[in-house]
C-alpha positions as CSV (number, residue, x, y, z in Angstrom):
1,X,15.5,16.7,6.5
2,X,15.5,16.8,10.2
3,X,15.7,20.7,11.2
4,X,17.5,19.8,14.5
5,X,20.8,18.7,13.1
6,X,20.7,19.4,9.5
7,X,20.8,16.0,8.2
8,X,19.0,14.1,6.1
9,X,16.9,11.3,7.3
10,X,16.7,8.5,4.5
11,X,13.4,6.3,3.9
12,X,12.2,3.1,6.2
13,X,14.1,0.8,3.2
14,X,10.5,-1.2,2.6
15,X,9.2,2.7,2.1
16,X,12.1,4.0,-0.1
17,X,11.2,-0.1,-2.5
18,X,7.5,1.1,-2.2
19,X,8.3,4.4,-3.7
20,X,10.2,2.8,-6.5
21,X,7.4,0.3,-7.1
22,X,4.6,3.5,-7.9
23,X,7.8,5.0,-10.2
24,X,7.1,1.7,-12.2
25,X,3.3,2.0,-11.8
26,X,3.6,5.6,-12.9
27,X,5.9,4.5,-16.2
28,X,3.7,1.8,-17.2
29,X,2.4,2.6,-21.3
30,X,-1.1,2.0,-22.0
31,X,-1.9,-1.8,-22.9
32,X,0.9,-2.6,-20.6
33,X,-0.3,-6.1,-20.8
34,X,-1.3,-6.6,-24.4
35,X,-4.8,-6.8,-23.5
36,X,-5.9,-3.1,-23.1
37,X,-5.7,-1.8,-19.7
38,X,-5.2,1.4,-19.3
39,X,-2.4,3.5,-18.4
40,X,-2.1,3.9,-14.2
41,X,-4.0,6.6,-13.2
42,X,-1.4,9.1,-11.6
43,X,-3.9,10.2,-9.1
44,X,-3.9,7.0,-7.6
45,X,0.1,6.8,-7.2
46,X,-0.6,10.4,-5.7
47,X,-2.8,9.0,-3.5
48,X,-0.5,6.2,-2.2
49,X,2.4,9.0,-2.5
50,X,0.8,10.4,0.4
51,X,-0.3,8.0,2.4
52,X,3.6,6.3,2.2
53,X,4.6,10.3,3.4
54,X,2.4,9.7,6.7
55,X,3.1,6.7,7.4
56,X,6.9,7.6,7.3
57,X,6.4,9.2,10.8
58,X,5.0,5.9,12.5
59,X,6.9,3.1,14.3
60,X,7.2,0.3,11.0
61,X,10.7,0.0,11.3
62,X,10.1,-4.1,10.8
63,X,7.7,-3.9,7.9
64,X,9.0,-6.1,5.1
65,X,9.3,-4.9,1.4
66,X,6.1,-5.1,-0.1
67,X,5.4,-5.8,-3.8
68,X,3.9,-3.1,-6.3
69,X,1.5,-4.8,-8.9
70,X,-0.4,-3.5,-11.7
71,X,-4.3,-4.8,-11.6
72,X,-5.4,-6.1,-14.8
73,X,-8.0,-3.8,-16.4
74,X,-8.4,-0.8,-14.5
75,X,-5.4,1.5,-14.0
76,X,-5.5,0.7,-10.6
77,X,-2.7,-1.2,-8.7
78,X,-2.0,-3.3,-5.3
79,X,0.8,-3.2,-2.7
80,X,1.4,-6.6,-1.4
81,X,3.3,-8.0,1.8
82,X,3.7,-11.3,2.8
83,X,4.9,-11.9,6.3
84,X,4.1,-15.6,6.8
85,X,1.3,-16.8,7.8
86,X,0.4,-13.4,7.0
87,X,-0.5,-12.0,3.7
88,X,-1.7,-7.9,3.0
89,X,-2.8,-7.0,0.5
90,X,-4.1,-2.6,-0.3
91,X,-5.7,-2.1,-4.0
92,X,-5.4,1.4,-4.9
93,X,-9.1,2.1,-6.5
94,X,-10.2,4.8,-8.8
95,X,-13.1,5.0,-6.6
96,X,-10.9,6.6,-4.3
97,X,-10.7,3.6,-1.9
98,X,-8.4,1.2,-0.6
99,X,-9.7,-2.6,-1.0
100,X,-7.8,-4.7,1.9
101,X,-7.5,-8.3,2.0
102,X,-5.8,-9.4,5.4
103,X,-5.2,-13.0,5.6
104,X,-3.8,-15.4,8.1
105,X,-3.8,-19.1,7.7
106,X,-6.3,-19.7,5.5
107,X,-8.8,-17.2,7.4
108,X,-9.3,-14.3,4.7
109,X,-11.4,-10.9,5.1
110,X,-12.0,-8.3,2.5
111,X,-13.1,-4.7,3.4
112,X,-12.5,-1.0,2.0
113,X,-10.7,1.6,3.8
114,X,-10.5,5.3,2.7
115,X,-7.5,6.4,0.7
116,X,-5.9,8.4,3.5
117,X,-6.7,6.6,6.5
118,X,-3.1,5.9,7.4
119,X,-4.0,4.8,11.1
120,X,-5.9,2.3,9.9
121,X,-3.5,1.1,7.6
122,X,-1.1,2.1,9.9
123,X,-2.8,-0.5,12.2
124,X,-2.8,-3.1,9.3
125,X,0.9,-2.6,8.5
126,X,1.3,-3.0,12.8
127,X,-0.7,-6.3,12.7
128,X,1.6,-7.7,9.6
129,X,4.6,-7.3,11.8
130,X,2.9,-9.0,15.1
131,X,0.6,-11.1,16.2
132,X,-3.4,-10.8,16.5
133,X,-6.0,-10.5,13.9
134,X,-7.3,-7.4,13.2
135,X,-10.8,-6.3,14.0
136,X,-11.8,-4.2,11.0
137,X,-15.4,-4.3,10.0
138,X,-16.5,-3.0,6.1
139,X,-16.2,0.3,6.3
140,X,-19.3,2.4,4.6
141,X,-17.8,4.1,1.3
C-alpha cells in the first residue's frame, strides 16, 4: 500500500504471474511426475518470495512473464524468460543458490548467484530487457 495516498499499488503483471507460478510450485504432491521427486521444498518458494518482494521496488516495468517450472528430482524449481535472442534462466537450489543460465544467440554461460542477491539478478532481469551481455563471473558459493 503506498502510505502517501492510501491506495494500493498492484504487482509489475510479470511479478503478480511469478507469484502465481511458486502457488503452483508450493501445491505440487509428492511424485508430482510419477517418477518420485519430491514435494517443493517451501523454503525455496520463500526464498524466491523474497527476492520477487525486492525486486518489486526496481525499474522492470518491461520484464516479460517468465515461466515457473518444477526440476525433475530435487524439489527445486526454475523461473524462465525468454526475450529473443535472449533466454534466462534462475534454478531455485536447496543449496541455497541460484543456478543462472543467460544465453544470447547461441553463446551460453552458467554461474551461481546467492539466493538474495537481487541486484544481481536485478541486473540480469535489466540485461533480458536490453542489449549487452552480462559480465558475471562464477561466483564462489
Amino acid at each position: 500500500m503506498n502510505a502517501e495516498c492510501g491506495v494500493m499499488k498492484r504487482a509489475l503483471p510479470w511479478i503478480e504471474a511469478t507469484r502465481l507460478g511458486l502457488a503452483e510450485m508450493e501445491a505440487l504432491p509428492a511424485d508430482w511426475d510419477g517418477e518420485g521427486s519430491p514435494q517443493t521444498d517451501p523454503a525455496l518458494v520463500a526464498s524466491a518470495r523474497a527476492l520477487l518482494a525486492r525486486l518489486e521496488g526496481e525499474a522492470l516495468a518491461a520484464v516479460p512473464t517468465p515461466y515457473v517450472i518444477p526440476v525433475q528430482g530435487g524439489g527445486s524449481f526454475q523461473i524462465e524468460w525468454d526475450a529473443l535472442p535472449k533466454h534466462l534462466e534462475l534454478e531455485f537450489s536447496v543449496r541455497g543458490t541460484v543456478l543462472c543460465l543467460v544465453e544470447e544467440e547461441r553463446e551460453i554461460d552458467v554461474f551461481e548467484l546467492a539466493s538474495d542477491n537481487s541486484d544481481a539478478i536485478g541486473y540480469l532481469l535489466y540485461w533480458l530487457m536490453n542489449k549487452g551481455r552480462p559480465d558475471f563471473v562464477e561466483v564462489e558459493i
